[in-house]
Structures are given as structure tokens and as C-alpha cells.
N, C-alpha and C positions, 0 to 999 in steps of 0.2 A: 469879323474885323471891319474895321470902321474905314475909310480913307479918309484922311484928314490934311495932310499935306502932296500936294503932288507938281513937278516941275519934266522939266523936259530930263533930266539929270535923276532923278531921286521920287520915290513912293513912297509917304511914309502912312502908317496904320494904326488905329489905336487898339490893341488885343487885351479887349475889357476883362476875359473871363482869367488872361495871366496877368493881368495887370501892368503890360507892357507895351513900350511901342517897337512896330517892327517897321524896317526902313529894307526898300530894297535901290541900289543903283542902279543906271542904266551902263551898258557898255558906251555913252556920249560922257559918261564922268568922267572917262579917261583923258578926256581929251580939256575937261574945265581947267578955266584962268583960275589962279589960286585967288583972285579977290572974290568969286563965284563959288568956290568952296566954302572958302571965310564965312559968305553972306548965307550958303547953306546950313553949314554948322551952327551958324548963330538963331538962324529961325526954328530949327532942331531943337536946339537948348530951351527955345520959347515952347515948343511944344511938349518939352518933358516938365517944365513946370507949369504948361496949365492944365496939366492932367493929371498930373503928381501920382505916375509911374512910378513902380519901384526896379524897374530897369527896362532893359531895350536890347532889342538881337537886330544886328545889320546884317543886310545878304549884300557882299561884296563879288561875288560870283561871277557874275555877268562884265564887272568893271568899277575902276575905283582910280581916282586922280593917285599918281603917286606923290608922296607929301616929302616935301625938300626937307631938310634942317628949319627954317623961317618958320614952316608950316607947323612943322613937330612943338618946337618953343611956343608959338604963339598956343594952338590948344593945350600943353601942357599950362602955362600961365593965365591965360582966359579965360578957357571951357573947362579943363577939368578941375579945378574948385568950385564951380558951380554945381557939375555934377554930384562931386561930394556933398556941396550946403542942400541940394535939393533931396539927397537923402537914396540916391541910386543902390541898389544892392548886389544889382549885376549888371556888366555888360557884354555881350556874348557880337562874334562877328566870326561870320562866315567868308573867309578870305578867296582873293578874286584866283578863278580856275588858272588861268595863263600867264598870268603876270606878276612873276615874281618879285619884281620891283615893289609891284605897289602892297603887294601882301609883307615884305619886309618893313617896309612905311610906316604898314597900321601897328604893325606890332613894336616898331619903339616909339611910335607916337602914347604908347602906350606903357611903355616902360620906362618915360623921364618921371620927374620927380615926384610931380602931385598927381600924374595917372597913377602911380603906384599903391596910394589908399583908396584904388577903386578895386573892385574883384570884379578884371576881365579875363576872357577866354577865346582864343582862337579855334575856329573848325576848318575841315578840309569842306565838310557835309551838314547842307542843311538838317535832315533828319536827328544830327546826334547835337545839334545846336538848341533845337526846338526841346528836344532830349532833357538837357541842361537847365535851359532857361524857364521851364515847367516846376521846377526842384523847388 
């Protein structure tokens, strides 16, 4: 795997041989301004089209901002048509160990409107993620 993006917040990877990118957080995500989310997501979105991935596994494990309503709507309207137009086939996330909050977050950030024509997957476990996103 490749490093290709990396912040104090966030690793991301490029895993040539499954043709995906893998992101892991830092437990300091927890603690990001949502306009520092936003600016993450959006450099993310640039990185799955210039490599034209056909999906991505996120390790939320370690820590993960939890995402308000604002947060939810904005990726559902912004990022996930993009995800769609660039053609993603999977997106798999490995949800954060301790905190409930934020693993509820990602899963209906994930379940408004236009994340719904993506085919994603929550894990407790990296192993059955990688499992997954290998298929």
C-alpha cells in the first residue's frame, strides 16, 4: 500500500492490488471542527477520483468525529453523488470501538437519500472488512 494522503486526523492508502483506497482515523478525529471534517472529506473525494478506485474501506476504530444532522445532509447532497458519478462499487467502514455516538453517525450518514445507491457495509472487525472489500 501506497500513503498517499496523511493529516494529523486521517491516513489514507492506495491498495493497488484491490483497487481501493483505505483510510484509517486517528482517535484526534474525535475531537475535529466540522469545517476540518468537510475539508477532509472533500480532499478524500479528490483522491478517489484520481485514482479511480472502485471502492474504499475506512478504519473508524481508533476514533471518528460524530456527524450532527448538518453534517449528515451536507455528505448526503455533496459527496455521495460524487461517489456514485465516479463509479464506487463498494464502501466498507470499520466502525469506531467505544463510541457509540459516532458509529451511529456513520451509519445514517449513510442511510439518507443518495448514500443509498451506494453498496455500503458496516464492521465491528477489521479482518471481516478486508474479508468484504477483497469480493
Amino acid at each position: 500500500m501506497q500513503l498517499i494522503l496523511s493529516t494529523p486526523y486521517i491516513n489514507v492508502y492506495l491498495h493497488e492490488e484491490f483497487n481501493i483506497l483505505y483510510s484509517e482515523w486517528s482517535e484526534a478525529a474525535k475531537k475535529m471542527a466540522k469545517v476540518e471534517f468537510k475539508e477532509h472529506i472533500v480532499n478524500f473525494v479528490a483522491k478517489v477520483k484520481e485514482h479511480g478506485v472502485r471502492g474504499f474501506l475506512t478504519n473508524s476504530q481508533k476514533g471518528h468525529i460524530t456527524m450532527d444532522l448538518e453534517i449528515q445532509e451536507w455528505h448526503d447532497s455533496e459527496i455521495a453523488p460524487l461517489y456514485v458519478e465516479y463509479g464506487l462499487e463498494k464502501i466498507g467502514f470499520v466502525l469506531p470501538e467505544k463510541d457509540f455516538f459516532a458509529s451511529i453517525s456513520l451509519q445514517q450518514t449513510f442511510d439518507e437519500a443518495q448514500a443509498q445507491q451506494l453498496r455500503t457495509k458496516f464492521f465491528g472487525n477489521l479482518d471481516d472488512a478486508l474479508a468484504w472489500i477483497k469480493q
